[in-house]
Backbone as a ProteinNet text record, in pm:
[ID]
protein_1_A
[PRIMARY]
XXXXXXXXXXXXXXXXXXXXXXXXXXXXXXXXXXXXXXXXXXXXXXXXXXXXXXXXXXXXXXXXXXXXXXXXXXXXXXXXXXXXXXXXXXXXXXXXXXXXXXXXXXXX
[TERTIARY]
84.2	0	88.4	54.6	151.2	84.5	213.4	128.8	196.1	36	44.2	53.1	108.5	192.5	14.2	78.8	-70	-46.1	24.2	46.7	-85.1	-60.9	-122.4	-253.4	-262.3	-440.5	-513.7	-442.6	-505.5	-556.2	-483.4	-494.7	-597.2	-557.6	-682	-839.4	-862.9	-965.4	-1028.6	-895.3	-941.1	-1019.4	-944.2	-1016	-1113.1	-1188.4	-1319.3	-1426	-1369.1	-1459	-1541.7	-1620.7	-1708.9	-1645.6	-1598.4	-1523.3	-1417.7	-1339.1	-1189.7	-1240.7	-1206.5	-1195	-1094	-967.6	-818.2	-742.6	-678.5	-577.6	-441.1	-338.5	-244.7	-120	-33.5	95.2	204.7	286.2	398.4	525.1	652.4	723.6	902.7	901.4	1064	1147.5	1249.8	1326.6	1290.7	1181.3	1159	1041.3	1007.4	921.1	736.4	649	502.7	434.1	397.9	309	172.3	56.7	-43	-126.6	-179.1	-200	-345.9	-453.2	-625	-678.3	-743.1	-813.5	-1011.8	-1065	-1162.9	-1302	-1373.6	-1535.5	-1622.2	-1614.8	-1747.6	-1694.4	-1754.8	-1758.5	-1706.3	-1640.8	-1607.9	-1556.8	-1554.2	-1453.6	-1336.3	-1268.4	-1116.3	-1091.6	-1177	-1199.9	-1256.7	-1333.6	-1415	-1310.3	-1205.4	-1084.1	-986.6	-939.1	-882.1	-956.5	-1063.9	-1141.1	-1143.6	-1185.5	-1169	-1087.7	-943.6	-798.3	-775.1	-788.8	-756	-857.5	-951.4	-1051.8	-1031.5	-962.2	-915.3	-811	-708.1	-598.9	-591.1	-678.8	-665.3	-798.8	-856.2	-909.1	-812.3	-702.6	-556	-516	-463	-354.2	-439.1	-582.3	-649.7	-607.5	-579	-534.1	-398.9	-326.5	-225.5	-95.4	54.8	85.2	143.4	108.7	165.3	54.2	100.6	-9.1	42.1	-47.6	-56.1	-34.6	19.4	82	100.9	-1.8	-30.3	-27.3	12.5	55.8	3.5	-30.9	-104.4	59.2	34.6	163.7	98.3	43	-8	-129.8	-157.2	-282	-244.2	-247.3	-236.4	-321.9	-363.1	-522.2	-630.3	-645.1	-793.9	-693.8	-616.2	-564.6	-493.4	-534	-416.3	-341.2	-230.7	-69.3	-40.8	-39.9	-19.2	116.5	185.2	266.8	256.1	275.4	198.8	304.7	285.5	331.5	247.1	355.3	257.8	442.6	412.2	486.4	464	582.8	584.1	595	543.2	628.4	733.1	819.1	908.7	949	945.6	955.2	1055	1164.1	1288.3	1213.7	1271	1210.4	1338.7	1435.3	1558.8	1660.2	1729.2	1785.6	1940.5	1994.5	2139.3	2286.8	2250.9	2320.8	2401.7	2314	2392.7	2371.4	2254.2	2190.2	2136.4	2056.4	1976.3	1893.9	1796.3	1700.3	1610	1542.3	1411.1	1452.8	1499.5	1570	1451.9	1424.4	1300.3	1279.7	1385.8	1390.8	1381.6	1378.1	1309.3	1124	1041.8	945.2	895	756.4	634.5	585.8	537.8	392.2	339	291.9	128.8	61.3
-118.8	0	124.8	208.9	310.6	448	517.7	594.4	699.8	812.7	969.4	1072.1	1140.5	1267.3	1333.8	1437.6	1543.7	1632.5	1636.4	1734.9	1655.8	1519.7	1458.8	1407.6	1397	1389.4	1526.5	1700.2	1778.7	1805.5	1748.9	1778.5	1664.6	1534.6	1501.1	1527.9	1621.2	1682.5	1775.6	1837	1966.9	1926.7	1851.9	1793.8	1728.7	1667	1636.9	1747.4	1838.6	1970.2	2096.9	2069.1	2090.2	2261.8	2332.9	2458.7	2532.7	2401.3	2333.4	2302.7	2380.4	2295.9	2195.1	2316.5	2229.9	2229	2145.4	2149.4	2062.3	2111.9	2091.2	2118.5	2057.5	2022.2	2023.9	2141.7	2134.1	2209.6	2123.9	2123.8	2165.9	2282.1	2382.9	2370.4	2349.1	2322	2308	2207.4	2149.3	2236.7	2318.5	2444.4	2370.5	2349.4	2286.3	2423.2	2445.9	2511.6	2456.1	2518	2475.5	2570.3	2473	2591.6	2575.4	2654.2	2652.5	2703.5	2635.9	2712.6	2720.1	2826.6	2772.2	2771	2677	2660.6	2778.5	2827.5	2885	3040.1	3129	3231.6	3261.9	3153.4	3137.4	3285.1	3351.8	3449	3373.6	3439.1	3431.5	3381.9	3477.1	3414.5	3257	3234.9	3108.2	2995.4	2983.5	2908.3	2932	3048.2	3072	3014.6	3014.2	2879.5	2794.1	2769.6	2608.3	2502.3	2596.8	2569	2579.8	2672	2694.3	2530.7	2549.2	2440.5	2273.3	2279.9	2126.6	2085.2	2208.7	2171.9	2169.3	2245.5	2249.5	2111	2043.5	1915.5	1826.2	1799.6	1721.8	1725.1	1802.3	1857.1	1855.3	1855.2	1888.5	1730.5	1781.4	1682.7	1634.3	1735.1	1648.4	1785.8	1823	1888.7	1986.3	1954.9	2027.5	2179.4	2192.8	2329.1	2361.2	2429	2500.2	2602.5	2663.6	2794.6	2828.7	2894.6	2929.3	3084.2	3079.5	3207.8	3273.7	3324.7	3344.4	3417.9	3352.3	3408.8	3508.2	3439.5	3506.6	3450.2	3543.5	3525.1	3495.3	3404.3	3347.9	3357.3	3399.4	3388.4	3358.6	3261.2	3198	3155.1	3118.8	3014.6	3070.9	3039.5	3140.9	3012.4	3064.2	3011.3	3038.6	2964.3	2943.3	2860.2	2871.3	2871.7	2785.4	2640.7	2529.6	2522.2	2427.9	2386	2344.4	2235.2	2145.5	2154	2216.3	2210.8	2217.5	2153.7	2087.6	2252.9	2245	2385.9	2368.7	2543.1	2550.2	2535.9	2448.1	2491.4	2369.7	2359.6	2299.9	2198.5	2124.2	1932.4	1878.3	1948.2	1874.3	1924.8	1909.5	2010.2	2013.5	2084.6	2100.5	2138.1	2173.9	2140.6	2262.8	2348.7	2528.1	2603.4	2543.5	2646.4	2796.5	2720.7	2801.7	2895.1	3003.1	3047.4	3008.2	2937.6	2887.5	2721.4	2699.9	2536.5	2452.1	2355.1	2206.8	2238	2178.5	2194	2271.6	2378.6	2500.6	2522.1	2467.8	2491.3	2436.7	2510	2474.9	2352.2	2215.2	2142	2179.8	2092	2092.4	2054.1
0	0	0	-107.7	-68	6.2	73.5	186.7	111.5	152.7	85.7	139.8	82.4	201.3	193.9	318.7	351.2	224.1	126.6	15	-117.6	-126.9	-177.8	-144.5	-29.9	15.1	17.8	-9.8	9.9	-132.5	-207.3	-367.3	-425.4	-382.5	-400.2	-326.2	-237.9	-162.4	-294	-258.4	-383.6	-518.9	-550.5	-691.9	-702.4	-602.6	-590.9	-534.4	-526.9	-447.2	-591.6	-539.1	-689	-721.3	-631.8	-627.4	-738.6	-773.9	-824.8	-906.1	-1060.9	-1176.9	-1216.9	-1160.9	-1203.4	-1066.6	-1010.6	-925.7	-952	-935	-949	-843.6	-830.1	-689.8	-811.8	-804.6	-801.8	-739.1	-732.5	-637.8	-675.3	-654.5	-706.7	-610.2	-618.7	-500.8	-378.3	-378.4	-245.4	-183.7	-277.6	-226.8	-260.5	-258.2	-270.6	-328.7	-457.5	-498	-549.3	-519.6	-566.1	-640.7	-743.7	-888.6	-885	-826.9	-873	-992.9	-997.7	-1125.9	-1034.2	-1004.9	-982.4	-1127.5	-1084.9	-1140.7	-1119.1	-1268	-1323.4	-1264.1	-1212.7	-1138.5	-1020	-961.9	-801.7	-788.6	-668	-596.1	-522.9	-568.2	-505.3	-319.8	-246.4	-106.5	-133.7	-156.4	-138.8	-193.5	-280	-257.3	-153.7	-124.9	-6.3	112.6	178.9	211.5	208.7	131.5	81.3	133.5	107.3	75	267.7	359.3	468.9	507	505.1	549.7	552.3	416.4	458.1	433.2	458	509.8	701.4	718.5	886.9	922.9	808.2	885.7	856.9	760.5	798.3	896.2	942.9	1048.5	1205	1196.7	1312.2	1380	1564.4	1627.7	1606.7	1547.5	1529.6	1581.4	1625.5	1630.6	1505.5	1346.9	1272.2	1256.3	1156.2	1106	970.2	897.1	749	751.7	620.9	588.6	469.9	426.6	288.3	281.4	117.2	116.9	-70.2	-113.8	-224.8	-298.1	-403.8	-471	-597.4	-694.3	-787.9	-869.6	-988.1	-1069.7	-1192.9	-1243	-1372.7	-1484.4	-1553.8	-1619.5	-1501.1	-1540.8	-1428.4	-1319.9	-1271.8	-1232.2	-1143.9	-965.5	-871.4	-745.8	-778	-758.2	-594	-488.3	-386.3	-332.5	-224.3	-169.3	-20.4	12.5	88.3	136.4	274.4	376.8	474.9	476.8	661.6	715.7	842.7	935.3	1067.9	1118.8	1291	1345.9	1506.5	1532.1	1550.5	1572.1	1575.9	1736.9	1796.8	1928	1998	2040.9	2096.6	2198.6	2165.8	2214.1	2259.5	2314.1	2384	2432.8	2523	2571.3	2546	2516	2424.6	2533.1	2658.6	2728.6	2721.1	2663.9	2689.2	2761.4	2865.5	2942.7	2923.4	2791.8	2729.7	2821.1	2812	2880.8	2830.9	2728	2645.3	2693.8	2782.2	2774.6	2772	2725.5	2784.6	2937.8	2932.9	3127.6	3178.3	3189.8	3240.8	3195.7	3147.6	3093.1	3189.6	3218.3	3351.3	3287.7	3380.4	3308.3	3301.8	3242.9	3123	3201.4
[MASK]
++++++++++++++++++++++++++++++++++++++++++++++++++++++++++++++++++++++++++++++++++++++++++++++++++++++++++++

């Protein structure tokens, strides 16, 4: 069975979403762009939607998060800027006696 990144289950979302005429994933030095085209009349928000919406039901429950960023307008077709990422937040302690250290952090 092969297993699919959250890049590839969001694209196939998209493309069954009656919203989305065209969707497309491609990937520039490691960078995830995603290319919409929307159906019929759509406004521009209502993919930006869309697009926030089920990428944050991926990620929901889980510690990553999304980060999209609108790059440009193509004819019909507008060009976004993706990511699923972990936070940025230090998970070990490096033994510099940091002031942000693990070990210094209150429980949860």
């Amino acid at each position: 069975m092969k297993s699919t990144t959250l890049y590839e289950r969001l694209t196939a979302q998209l493309k069954s979403s009656p919203v989305c005429a065209d969707v497309r994933l491609r990937t520039f030095a490691g960078v995830h762009f995603l290319y919409l085209q929307p159906a019929d009349d759509r406004q521009p928000h209502e993919l930006d939607g869309l697009l926030e919406q089920m990428a944050n039901e991926l990620v929901k429950e889980t510690e990553w998060f999304f980060a999209c960023h609108f790059v440009r307008c193509s004819g019909g077709t507008r060009v976004y800027r993706i990511q699923f990422r972990v936070p940025d937040v230090k998970s070990f302690c490096c033994g510099n006696q940091c002031p942000q250290c693990i070990l210094l952090r209150p429980k949860r």
